[in-house]
C-alpha positions in Angstrom: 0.0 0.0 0.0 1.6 3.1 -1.1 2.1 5.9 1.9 -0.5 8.5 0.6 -3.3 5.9 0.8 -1.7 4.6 4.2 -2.5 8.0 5.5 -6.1 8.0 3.9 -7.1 5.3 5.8 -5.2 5.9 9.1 -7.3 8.6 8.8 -10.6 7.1 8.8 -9.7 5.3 11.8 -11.3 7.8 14.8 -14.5 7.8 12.9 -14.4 4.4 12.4 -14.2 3.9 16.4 -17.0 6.8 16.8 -19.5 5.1 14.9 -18.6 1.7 16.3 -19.1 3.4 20.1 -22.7 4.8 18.2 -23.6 1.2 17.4 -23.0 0.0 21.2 -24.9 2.5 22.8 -27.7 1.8 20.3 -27.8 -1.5 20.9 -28.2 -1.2 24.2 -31.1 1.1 23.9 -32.8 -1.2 21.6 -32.1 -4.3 24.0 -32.7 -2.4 27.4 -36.0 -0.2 26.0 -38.0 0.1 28.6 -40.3 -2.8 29.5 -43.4 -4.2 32.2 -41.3 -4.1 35.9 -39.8 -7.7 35.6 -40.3 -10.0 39.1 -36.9 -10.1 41.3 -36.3 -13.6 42.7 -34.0 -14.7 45.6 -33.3 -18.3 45.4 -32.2 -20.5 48.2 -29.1 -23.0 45.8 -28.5 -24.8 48.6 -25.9 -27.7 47.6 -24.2 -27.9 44.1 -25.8 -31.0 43.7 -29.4 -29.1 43.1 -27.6 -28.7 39.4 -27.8 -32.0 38.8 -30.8 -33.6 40.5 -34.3 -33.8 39.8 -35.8 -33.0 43.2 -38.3 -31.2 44.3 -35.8 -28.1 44.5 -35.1 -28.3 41.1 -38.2 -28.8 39.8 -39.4 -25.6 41.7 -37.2 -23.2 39.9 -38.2 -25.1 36.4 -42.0 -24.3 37.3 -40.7 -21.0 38.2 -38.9 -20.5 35.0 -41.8 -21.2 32.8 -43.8 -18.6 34.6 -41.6 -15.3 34.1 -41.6 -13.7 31.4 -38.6 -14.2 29.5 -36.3 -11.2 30.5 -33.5 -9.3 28.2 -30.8 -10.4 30.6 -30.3 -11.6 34.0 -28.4 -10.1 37.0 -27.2 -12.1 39.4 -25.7 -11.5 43.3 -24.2 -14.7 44.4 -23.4 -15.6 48.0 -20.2 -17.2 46.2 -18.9 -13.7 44.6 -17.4 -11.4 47.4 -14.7 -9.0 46.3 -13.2 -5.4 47.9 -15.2 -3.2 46.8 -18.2 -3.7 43.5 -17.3 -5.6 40.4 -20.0 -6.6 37.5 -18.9 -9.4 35.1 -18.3 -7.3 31.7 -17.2 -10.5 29.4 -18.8 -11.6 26.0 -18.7 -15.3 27.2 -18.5 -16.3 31.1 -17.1 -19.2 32.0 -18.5 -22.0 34.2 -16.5 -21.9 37.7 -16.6 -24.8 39.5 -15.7 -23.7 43.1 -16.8 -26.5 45.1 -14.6 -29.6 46.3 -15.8 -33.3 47.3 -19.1 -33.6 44.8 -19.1 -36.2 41.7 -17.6 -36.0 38.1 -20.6 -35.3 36.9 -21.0 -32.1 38.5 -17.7 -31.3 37.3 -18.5 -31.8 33.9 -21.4 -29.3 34.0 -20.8 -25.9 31.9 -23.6 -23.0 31.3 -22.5 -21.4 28.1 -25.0 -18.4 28.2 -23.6 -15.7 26.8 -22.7 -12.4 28.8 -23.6 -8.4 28.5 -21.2 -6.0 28.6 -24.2 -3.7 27.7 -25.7 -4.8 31.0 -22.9 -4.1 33.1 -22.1 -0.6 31.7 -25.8 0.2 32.4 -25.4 -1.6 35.9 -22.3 0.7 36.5 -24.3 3.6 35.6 -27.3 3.2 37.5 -25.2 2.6 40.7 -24.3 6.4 42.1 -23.8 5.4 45.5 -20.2 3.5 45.1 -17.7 3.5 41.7 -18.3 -0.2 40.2 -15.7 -1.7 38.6 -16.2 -3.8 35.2 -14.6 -7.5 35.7 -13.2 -9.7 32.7 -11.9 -12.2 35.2 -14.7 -14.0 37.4 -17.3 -15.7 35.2 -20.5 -17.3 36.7 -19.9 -19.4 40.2 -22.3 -22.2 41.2 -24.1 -19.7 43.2 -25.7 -18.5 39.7 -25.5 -21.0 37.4 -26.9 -23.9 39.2 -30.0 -22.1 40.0 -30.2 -20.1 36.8 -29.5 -23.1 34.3 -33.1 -24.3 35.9 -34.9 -21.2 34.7 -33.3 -20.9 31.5 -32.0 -24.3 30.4 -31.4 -23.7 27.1 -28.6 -20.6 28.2 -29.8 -18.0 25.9 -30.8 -15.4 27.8 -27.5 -13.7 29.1 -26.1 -12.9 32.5 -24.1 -10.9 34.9 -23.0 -11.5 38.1 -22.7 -8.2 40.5 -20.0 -9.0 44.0 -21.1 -8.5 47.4 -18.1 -6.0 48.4 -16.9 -8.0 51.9 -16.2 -4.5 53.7 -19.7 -3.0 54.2 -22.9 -3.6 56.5 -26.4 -5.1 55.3 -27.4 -1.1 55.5 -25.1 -0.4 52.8 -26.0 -3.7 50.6 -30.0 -3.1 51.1 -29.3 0.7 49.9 -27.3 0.0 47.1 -30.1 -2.8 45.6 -32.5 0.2 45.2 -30.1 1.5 43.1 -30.7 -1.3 40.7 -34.4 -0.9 40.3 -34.0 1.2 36.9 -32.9 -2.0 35.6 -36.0 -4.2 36.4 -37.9 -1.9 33.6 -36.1 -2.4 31.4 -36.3 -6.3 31.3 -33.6 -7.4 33.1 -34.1 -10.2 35.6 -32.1 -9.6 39.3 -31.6 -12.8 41.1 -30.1 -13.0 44.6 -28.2 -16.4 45.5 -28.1 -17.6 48.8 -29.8 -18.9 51.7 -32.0 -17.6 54.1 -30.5 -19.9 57.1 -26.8 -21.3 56.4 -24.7 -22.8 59.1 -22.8 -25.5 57.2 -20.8 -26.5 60.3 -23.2 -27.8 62.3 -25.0 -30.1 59.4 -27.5 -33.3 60.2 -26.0 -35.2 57.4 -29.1 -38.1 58.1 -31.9 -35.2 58.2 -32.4 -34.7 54.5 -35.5 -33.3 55.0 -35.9 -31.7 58.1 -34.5 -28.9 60.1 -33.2 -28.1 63.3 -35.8 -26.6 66.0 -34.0 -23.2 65.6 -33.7 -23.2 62.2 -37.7 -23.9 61.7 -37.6 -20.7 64.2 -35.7 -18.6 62.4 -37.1 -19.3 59.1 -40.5 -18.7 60.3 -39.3 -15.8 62.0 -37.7 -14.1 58.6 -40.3 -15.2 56.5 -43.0 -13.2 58.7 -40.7 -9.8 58.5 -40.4 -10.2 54.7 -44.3 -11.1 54.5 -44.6 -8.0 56.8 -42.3 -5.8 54.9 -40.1 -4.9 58.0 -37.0 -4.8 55.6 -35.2 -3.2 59.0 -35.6 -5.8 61.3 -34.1 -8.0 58.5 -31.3 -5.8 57.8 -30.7 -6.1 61.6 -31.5 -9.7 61.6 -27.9 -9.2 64.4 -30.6 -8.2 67.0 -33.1 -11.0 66.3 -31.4 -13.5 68.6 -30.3 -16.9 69.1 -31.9 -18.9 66.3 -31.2 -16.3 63.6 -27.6 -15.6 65.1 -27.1 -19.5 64.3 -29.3 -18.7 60.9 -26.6 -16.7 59.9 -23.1 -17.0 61.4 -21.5 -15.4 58.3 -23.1 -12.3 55.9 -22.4 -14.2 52.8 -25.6 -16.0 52.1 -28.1 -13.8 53.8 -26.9 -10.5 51.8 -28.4 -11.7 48.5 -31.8 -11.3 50.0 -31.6 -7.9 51.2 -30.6 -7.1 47.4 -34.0 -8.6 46.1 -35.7 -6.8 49.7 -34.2 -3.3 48.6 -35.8 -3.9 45.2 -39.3 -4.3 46.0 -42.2 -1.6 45.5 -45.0 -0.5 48.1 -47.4 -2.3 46.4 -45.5 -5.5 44.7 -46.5 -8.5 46.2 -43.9 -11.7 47.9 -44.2 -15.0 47.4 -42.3 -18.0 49.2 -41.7 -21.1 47.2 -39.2 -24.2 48.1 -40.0 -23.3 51.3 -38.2 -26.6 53.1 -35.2 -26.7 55.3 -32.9 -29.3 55.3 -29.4 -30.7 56.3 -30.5 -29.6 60.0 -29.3 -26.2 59.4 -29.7 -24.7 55.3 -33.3 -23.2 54.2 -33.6 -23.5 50.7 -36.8 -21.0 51.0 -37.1 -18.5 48.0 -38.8 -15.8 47.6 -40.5 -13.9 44.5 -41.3 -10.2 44.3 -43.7 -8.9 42.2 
């Protein structure tokens, strides 16, 4: 190529890149138009092996599945994702983590190929004032998501982004920030919390598959009524609730996802409970639909 037309086309370049920048932004105002309020869901994933099993678990997010409508992308806050500070998943094509030890090769061999949304996670960095989010290529989807998600959506073509729990602040600051994310609910995106309501993994009943401890009956029926109730402050101060919740919820992790699904719910949206069962002794795999 001779020098002169070197230069022609060098020169093209910036344009090039402005009208490729135009093309994003349209298409994420053609795929995030506004829409109906889409539900928000927090799911109780319990153990990995939900993925894989056909069990009354599993069959409840199928049903659950076939009963949304189908959204333009899903967001997901997994009790399996905690970070300094707030990162969103900004990659084309996620990958499949498998962070879990002990379980069969079959679990293993599991992948959830939906796609991602980079379009989603600019707009989910936008609509976030409260804190700077940063946009991750790194993470992908942990089981926390994709076990519960590749019920809903089997076929993986809807796509979805995972949002971290940053490790350094309070419920306060987690309920607060999932308001933030209501803007995104209209305009069909899907937010799923991942988690469970009561989680005390070290004091299991490996031979109580289907039953639960007396305090964790307790303090499930005790968090289910404040949700019902809508007293989104005793739950984000489920510390003062005492003894049964304290065991409920010896870490943050896997109660946090709920208070981003709380945080997200209108004054006159209604709650559902489904999979409402606790097992193991100690997990509730109790979810809960808004709207």
């Amino acid at each position: 190529m001779k020098r002169s037309s070197f230069l022609q086309h060098m020169a093209w370049l910036p344009l090039i890149g402005q009208c490729m920048k135009l093309n994003t932004l349209g298409s994420m105002a053609e795929n995030f138009a506004a829409t109906d309020t889409m539900p928000a869901l927090f799911l109780g994933h319990g153990s990995p092996m939900n993925a894989i099993e056909d069990n009354v678990f599993s069959r409840g997010w199928q049903n659950m599945g076939k009963n949304l409508p189908k959204p333009n992308a899903i967001l997901v806050v997994s009790a399996h994702w905690e970070t300094r500070g707030t990162l969103v998943t900004a990659m084309d094509m996620p990958r499949t983590i498998h962070d879990f030890g002990g379980f069969p090769r079959e679990l293993f061999a599991v992948q959830y190929p939906a796609p991602g949304s980079p379009e989603l996670a600019a707009e989910t960095k936008k609509v976030i004032t409260s804190t700077e989010v940063e946009l991750d290529h790194a993470w992908g989807l942990d089981h926390g998501s994709w076990s519960v998600v590749k019920h809903l959506f089997p076929n993986a073509d809807v796509p979805v982004v995972q949002l971290s729990l940053d490790r350094t602040q309070g419920p306060q600051y987690h309920y607060e920030l999932a308001k933030q994310l209501n803007a995104l609910r209209r305009k069909g995106v899907l937010i799923v919390g991942s988690g469970n309501i009561v989680h005390n993994l070290g004091i299991l009943d490996w031979r109580n598959t289907e039953g639960g401890y007396d305090w964790a009956v307790e303090a499930n029926t005790k968090l289910k009524g404040f949700i019902a109730d809508g007293n989104h402050q005793a739950l984000v101060n489920y510390n003062t609730l005492g003894r049964e919740v304290s065991l409920a919820v010896p870490t943050p992790e896997h109660y946090l996802p709920l208070l981003y699904i709380l945080g997200l719910k209108g004054e006159k949206e209604n709650v559902s409970f489904f999979n409402d069962q606790t097992v193991m002794g100690s997990i509730a795999m109790t979810s809960v639909k808004i709207g």
